[in-house]
C-alpha positions in Angstrom: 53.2 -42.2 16.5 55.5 -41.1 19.1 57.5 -37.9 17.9 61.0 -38.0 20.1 60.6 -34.4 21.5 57.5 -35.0 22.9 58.9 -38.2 24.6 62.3 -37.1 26.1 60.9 -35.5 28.9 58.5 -37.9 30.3 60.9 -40.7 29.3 62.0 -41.4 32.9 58.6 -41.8 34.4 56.9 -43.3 31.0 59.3 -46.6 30.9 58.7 -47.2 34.4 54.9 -46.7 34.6 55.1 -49.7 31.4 57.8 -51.7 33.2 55.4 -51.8 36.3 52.4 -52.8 34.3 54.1 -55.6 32.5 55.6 -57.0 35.8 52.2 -56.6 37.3 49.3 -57.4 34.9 48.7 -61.4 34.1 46.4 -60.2 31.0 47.9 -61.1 27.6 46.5 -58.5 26.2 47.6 -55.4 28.3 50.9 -57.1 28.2 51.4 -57.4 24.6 50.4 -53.8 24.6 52.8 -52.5 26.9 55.6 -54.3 25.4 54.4 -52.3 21.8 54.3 -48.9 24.0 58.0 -50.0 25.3 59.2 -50.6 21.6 57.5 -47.3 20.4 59.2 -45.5 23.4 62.6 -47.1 22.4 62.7 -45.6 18.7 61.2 -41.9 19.8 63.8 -41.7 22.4 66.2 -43.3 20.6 70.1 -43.1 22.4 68.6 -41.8 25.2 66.7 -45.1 25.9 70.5 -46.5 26.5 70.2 -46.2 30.5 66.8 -48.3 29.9 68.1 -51.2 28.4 69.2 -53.6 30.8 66.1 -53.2 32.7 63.7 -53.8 29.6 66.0 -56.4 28.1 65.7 -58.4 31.5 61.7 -57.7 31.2 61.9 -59.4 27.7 64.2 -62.4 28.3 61.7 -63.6 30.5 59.2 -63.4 27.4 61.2 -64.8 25.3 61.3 -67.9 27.0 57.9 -68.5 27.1 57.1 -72.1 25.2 52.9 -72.2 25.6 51.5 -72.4 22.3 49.4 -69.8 24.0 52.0 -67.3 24.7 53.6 -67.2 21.2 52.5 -63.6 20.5 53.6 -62.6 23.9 57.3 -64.0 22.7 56.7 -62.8 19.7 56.3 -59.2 21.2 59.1 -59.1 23.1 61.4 -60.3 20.5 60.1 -57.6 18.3 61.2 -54.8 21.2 64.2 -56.4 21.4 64.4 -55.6 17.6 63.2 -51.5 18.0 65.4 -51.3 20.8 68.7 -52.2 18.6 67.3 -49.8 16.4 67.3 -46.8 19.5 70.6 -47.4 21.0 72.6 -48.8 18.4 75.4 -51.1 18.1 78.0 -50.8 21.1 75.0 -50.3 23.7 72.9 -53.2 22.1 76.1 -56.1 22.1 75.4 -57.7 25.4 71.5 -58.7 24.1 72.5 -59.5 20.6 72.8 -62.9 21.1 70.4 -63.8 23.3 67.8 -62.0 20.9 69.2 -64.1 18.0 69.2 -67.3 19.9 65.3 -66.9 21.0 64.7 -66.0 17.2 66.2 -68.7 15.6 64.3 -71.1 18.1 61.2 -69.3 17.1 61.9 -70.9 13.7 61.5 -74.8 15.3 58.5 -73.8 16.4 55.3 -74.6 14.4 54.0 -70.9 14.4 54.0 -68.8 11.4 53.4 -65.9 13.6 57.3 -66.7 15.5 59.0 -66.9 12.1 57.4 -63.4 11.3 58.8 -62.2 14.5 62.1 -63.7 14.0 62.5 -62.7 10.3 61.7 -59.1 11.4 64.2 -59.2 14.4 66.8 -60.6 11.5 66.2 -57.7 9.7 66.6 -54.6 12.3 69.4 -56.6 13.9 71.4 -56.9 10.6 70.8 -53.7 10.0 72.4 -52.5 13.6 75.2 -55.2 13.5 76.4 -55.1 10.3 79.7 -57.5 10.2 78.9 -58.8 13.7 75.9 -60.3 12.2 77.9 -61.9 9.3 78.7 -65.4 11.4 74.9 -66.6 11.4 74.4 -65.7 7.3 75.9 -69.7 6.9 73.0 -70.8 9.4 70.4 -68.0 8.1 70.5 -67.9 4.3 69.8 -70.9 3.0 66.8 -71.2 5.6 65.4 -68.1 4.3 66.3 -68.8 0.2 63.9 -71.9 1.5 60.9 -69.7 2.8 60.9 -68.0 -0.5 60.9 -70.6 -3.0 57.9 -72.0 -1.0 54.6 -72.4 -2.9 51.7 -70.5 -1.2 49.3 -71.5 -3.4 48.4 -73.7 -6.1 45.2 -74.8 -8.6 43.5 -77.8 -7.9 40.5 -79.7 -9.3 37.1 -78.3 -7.9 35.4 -81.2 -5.7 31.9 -82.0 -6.8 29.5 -79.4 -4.9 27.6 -81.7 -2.2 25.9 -78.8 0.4 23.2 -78.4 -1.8 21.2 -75.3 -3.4 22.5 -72.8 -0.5 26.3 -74.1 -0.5 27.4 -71.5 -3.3 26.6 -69.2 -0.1 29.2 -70.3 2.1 32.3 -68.5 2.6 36.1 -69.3 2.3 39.4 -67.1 2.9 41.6 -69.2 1.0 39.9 -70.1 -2.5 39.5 -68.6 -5.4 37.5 -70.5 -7.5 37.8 -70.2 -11.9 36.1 -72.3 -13.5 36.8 -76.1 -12.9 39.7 -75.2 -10.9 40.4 -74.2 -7.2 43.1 -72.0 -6.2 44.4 -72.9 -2.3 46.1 -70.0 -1.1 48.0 -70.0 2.1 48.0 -66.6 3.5 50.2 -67.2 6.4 53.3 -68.3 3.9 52.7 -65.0 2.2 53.4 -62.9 5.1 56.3 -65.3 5.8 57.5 -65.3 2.5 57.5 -61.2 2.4 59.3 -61.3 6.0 61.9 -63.3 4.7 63.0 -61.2 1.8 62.8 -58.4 3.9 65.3 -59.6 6.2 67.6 -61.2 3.9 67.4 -57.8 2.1 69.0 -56.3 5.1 71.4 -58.6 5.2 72.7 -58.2 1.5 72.6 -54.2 2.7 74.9 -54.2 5.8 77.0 -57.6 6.4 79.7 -56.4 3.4 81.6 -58.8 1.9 80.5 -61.7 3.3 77.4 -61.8 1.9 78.8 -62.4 -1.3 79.1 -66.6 -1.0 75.2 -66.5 -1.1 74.8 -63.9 -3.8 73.9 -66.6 -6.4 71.3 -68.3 -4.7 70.0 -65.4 -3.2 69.6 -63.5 -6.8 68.0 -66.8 -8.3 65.1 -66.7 -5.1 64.7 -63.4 -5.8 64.0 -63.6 -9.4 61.4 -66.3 -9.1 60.2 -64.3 -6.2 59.5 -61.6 -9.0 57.4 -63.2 -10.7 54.9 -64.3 -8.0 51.4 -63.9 -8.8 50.9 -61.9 -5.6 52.1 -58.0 -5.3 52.5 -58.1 -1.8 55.7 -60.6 -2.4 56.9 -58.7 -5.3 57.0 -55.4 -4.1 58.6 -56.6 -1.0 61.0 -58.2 -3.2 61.6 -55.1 -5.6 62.2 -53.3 -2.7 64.9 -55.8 -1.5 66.9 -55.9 -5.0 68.6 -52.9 -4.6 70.6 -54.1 -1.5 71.9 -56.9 -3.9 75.2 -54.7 -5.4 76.0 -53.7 -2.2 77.8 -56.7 -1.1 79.8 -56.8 -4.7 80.8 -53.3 -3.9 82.1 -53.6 -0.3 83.9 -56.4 -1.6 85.5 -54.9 -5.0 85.9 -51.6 -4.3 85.5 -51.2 -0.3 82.1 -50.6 0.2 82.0 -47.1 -2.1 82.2 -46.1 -5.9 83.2 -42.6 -7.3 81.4 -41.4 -10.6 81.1 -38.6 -12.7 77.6 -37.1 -13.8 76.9 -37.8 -17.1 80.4 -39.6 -18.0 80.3 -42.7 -19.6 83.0 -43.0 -21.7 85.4 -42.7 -18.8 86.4 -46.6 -17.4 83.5 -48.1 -15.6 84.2 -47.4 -11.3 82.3 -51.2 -11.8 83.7 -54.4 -10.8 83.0 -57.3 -12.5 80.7 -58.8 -9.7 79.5 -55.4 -9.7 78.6 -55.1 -13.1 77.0 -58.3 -13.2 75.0 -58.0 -10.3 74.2 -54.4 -11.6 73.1 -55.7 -14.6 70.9 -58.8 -13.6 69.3 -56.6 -11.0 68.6 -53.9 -13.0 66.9 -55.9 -15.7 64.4 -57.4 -13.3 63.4 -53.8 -12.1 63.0 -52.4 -15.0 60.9 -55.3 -15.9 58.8 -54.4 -12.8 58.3 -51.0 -13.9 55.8 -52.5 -16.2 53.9 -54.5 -13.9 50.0 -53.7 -13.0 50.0 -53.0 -9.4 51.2 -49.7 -8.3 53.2 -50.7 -5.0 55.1 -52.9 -6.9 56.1 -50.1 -9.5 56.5 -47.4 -6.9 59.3 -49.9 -5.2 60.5 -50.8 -8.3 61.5 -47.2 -9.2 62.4 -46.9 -5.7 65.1 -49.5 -6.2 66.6 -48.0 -9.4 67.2 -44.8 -8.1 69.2 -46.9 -4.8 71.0 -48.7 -7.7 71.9 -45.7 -10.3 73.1 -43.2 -7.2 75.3 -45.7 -5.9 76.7 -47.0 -8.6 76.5 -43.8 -11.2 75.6 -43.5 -15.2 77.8 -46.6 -16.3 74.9 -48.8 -14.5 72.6 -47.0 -16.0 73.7 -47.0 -19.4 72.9 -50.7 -20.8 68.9 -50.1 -19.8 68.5 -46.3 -19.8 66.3 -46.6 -22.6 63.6 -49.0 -21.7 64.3 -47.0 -18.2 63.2 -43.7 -19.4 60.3 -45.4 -21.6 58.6 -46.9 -18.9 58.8 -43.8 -16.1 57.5 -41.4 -19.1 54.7 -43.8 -19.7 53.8 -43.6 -15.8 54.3 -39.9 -16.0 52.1 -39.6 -18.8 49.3 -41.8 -16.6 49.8 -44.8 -19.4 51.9 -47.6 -17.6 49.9 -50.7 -17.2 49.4 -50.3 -13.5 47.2 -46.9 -14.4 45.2 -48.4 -17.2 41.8 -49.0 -14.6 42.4 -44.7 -14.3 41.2 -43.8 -18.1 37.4 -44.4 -17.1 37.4 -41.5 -14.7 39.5 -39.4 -16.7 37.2 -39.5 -19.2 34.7 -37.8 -17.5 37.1 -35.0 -16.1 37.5 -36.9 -13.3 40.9 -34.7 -12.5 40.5 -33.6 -8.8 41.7 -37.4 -7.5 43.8 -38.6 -4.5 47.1 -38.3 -5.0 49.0 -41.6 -5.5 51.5 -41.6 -3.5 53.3 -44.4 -5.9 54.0 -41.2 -8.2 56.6 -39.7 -5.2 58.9 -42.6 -5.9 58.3 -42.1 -9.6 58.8 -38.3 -9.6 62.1 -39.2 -7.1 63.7 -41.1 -9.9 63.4 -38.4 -12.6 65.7 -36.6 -9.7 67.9 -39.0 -10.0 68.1 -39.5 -13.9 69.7 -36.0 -13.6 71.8 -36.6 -10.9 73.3 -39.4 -12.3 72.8 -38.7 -16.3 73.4 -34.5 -16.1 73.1 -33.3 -19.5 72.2 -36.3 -21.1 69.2 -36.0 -19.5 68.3 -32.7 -21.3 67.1 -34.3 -24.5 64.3 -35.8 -23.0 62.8 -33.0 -21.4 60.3 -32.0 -24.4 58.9 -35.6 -23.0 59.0 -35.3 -20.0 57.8 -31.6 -18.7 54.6 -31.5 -20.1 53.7 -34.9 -17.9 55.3 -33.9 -15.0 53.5 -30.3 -15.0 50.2 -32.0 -15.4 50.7 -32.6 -11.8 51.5 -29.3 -10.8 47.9 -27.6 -12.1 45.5 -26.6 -9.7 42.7 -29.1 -9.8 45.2 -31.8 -8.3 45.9 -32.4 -4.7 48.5 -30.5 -3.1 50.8 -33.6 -2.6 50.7 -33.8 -6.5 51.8 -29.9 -6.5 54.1 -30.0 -3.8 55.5 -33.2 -6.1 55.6 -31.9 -9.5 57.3 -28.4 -8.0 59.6 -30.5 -6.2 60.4 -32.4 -9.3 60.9 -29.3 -11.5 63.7 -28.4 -8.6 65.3 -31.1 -8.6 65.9 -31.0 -12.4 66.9 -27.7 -12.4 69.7 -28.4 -9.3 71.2 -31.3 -11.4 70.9 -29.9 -14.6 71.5 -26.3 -14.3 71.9 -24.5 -18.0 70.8 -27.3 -19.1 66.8 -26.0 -18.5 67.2 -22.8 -20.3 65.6 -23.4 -23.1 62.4 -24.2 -20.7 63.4 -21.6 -17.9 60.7 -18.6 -19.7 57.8 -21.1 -20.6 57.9 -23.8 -18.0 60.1 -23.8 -14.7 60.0 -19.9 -14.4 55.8 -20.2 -14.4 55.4 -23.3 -12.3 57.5 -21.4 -9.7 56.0 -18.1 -9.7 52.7 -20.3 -9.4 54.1 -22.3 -6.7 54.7 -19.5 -4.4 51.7 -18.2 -4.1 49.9 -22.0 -3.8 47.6 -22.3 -0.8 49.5 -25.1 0.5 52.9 -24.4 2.6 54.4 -27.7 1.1 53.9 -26.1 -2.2 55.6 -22.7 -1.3 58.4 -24.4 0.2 59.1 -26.4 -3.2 59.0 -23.5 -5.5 60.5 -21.9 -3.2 63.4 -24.0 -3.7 62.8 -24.1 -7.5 63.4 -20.4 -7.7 66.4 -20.3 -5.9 68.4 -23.4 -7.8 67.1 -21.6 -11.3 68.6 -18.7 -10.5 72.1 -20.6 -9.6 72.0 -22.9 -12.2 70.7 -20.2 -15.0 72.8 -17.4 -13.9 72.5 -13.7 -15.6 70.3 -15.3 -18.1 67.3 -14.4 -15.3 68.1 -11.5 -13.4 65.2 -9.5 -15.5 63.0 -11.8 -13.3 64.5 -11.2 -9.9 62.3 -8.1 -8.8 59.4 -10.4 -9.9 60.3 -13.1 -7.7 61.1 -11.6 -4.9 57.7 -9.9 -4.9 56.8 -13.4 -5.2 59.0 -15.0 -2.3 57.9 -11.8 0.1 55.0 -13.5 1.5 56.7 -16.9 2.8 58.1 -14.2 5.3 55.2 -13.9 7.2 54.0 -17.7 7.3 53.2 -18.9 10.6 56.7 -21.1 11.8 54.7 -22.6 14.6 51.8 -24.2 12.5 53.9 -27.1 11.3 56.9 -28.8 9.4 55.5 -27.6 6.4 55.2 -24.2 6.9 58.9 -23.8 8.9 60.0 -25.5 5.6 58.7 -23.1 3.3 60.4 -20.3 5.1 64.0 -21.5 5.5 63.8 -22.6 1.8 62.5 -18.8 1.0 65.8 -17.6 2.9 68.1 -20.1 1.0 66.4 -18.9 -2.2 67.7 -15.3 -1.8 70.7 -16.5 -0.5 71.4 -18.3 -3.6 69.7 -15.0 -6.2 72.6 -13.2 -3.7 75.6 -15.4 -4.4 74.4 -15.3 -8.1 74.4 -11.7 -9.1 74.0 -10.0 -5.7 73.5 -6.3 -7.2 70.4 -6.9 -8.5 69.1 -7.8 -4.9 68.0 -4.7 -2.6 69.9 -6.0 0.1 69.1 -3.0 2.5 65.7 -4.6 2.4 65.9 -8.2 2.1 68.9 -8.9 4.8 66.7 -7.6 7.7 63.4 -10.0 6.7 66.1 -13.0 5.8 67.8 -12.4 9.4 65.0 -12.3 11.1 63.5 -15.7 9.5 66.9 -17.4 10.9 68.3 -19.6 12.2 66.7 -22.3 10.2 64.1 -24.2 11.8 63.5 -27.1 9.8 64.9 -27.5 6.7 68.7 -28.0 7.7 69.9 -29.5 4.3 69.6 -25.6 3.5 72.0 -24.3 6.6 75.3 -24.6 4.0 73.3 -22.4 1.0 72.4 -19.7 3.7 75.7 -19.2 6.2 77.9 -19.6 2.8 76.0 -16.3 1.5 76.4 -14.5 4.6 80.3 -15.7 5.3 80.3 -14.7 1.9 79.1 -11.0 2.6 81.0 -10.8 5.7 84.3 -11.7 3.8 83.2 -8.6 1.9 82.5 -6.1 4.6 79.2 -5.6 3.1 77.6 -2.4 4.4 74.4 -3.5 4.2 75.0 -6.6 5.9 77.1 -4.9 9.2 74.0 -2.1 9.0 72.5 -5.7 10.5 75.1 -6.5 12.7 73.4 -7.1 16.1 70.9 -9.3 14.3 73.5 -10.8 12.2 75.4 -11.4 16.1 72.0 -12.9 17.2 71.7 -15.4 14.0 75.2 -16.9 14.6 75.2 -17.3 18.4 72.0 -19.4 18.3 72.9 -21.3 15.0 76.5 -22.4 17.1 74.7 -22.9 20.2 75.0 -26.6 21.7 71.2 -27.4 20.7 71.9 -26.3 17.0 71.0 -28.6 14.4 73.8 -26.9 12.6 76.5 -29.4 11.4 79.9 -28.9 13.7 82.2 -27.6 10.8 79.3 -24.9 10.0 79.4 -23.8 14.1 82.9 -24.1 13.9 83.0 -21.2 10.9 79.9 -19.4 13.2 82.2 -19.6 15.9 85.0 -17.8 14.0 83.1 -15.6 12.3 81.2 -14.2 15.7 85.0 -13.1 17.1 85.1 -10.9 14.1 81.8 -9.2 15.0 82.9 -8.7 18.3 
């Protein structure tokens, strides 16, 4: 996968070496491939592709004009670049294509080639997703096309013919029956990559045409549902995944495209519309429904989409299913959900040291977001819930698992701050102590975090820890920046931890002795959600005159010139405050 820093500078000479090879080689193959290198290139380099695109586009209209049978994936290719490259350069650069990329897609669908519709239902979805209401005139044309790939049947049971090859024909081989008895299954494999690309795209289209997608709402939610009850995962998680975007139009069109809630308040009036509540509602059943099922992508989406649901729309959406909500992610937790039921064989036998299911991220994620949108109601369900989620964090699991279960702890204890006390001494303080001094970087970095939102939430209540854990966060110091994401990660979210234990109850941190190692670790290299947590604690000292922090002050100088430098990462109104706060300095 091309990474955008490594691309920038060879960008110039890279698209022209492809553009040359595409103009040049009559091989289908290298072609197709060159286009995919061009399309890669495109999203690494995102905006800075912009002076690229009339050349490439004028490359690819010439593709997409090609009507051999033979050529199809050649079209096909170039109407997927077309696709990445709206992606890269965004809206106002991408206008002049936008309709000749839709006109050679919705040709593509009068074609007899399954392979063209997946193209064009792809293209519908990034282009959607870059046009937003500028797509909105072709969802009269589009919808009911796609509402009409989904309901298609892909397979269906038919009477097994009489066996006529003889003793060796029970040999031969078929992709596309399943026999059972008497009965024959036909599947169509083709229709079930179509099917899935046409949720996908009509997903994006609920997500960002607004308002106007509301005329096909009802149609679009009865597809879906069926859709949900396919016999094949692949269509439903593809359609769990798409669900979500299903309240979105309702809200642009009730409330103008955003709700404000309270965490944890449900007895105040519902922010909900009534289209929004119903859509809410319908939506919400089906996923929860899906939380049940036995395949784990189809969970993992499933919770996916209930978290997109419940943190846009807040606790009243939640309210009318957080029961059967909450049953069904403990019963995952606790590895009892009927998607994990093959699992108690090797457990059995100790079998503890597995891969790590990445299905469980999605499903740890949406605890996050119980307390983000429940707050303290969540509390009464953490007796449940801990002990499962801990399981994870012990060290005969995989690091992802530790790294998840330690992020999960943090998380709780962000959004529910006092609300963990009574589980501060016996679980969260231990599982972060622990964490730090895991073998994994991804594991430091979450506890890490852990510590330093436990001591903001918990307050005075753990100050007799503080020497302990700052013994404990000492090490992260010296971690290697340059050795990965990870391991830059773990150190700026060791510096935000004792810049929250400093804004918390700052005397009972040595600043004389942590300031110099926390300056020194900055700016922040990776982790620059954490850049407000660490400048508010040194503005904060600053506003104070603190001695110990102006004993620093060339390095503190040094710190806020490169954090409001022009290549920052640093959010503008945070250089803006560096800026400021560097003329007092000086």
């Amino acid at each position: 996968r091309l990474e955008p820093d490594g691309v920038r500078p060879l960008l110039d000479p890279l698209v022209r070496k492809l553009a040359s090879m595409l103009e040049t080689s009559t091989k289908r193959s290298v072609q197709e491939m060159t286009i995919a290198a061009l399309a890669a290139t495109a999203v690494a380099a995102e905006s800075e592709f912009t002076p690229y695109v009339q050349g490439v586009a004028g490359l690819m209209a010439k593709m997409m004009e090609l009507k051999d049978e033979k050529t199809y994936s050649l079209r096909g290719r170039a109407l997927e670049c077309m696709g990445h490259i709206a992606i890269a350069v965004g809206k106002d650069a991408f206008r002049p294509y936008f309709a000749p990329t839709m006109q050679c897609a919705c040709e593509g669908l009068a074609l007899e080639s399954t392979d063209l519709h997946e193209f064009a239902y792809a293209a519908f979805a990034n282009l959607s997703k870059i046009m937003e209401g500028e797509f909105a005139p072709v969802l009269g044309e589009l919808v009911p096309h796609l509402v009409k790939v989904i309901s298609q049947d892909e397979g269906q049971f038919e009477a097994a013919e009489e066996e006529q090859g003889g003793q060796f024909s029970a040999l031969e081989d078929s992709d596309d029956e399943e026999s059972g008895g008497n009965m024959v299954m036909h599947i169509r494999t083709a229709i079930l990559e179509t099917k899935k690309g046409a949720i996908t795209a009509i997903g994006e289209m609920a997500a960002h045409t607004g308002a106007a997608f509301v005329p096909y709402l009802e149609e679009v939610v009865t597809v879906l549902l069926q859709a949900a009850d396919n016999w094949h995962p692949l269509v439903k998680a593809e359609c769990a995944d798409a669900m979500a975007s299903l309240v979105i139009p309702c809200i642009a069109d009730e409330s103008g495209g955003t709700l404000e809630w309270e965490k944890g308040d449900i007895a105040g009036q519902s922010p909900l519309g009534p289209k929004t509540t119903m859509a809410v509602a319908v939506v919400l059943k089906a996923l929860v429904t899906m939380m049940k099922d036995d395949t784990k992508d189809v969970v993992g989406k499933a919770c996916e989409s209930i978290q997109g649901v419940i943190e846009l729309c807040g606790p009243h959406a939640l309210a009318s299913v957080a029961s059967d909500c909450l049953d069904n992610t403990y019963l995952i937790l606790a590895k009892e959900a009927p998607c994990q039921q093959l699992e108690d064989y090797g457990e059995e036998f100790g079998d503890e040291d597995d891969d790590h299911d990445s299905f469980m991220t999605s499903v740890c994620d949406l605890v996050g977001a119980y307390g983000r949108v429940m707050g303290g109601h969540l509390v009464q369900y953490l007796p449940q819930f801990l002990p499962a989620i801990c399981a994870y964090a012990k060290s005969s699991r995989p690091p992802s698992d530790r790294s998840m279960a330690i992020g999960c702890l943090g998380e709780l204890a962000q959004e529910l701050g006092p609300g963990i006390s009574d589980h501060w001494s016996t679980v969260f303080y231990p599982a972060a102590i622990a964490g730090l001094s895991d073998s994994d970087d991804s594991v430091k970095r979450n506890a890490a975090f852990c510590v330093g939102v436990c001591c903001e939430g918990l307050g005075e209540p753990v100050v007799p820890q503080y020497n302990d854990m700052l013994q404990a966060l000492s090490p992260l110091f010296n971690i290697d920046v340059s050795q990965g994401d990870a391991s830059a990660a773990a150190v700026d979210n060791a510096c935000a931890a004792i810049a929250r234990m400093i804004k918390t109850s700052p005397h009972h941190v040595p600043l004389s002795q942590v300031l110099p190692v926390m300056l020194k670790a900055m700016p922040l290299k990776n982790d620059m959600t954490e850049n407000p947590t660490v400048y508010d604690c040194l503005f904060w000292l600053l506003q104070q005159n603190n001695a110990d922090l102006m004993a620093n002050k060339a390095e503190l100088s040094r710190v806020f010139a490169e954090a409001a430098s022009e290549s920052s990462k640093v959010d503008d109104e945070i250089k803006t405050k560096l800026k400021l706060a560097l003329q007092s300095l000086t």
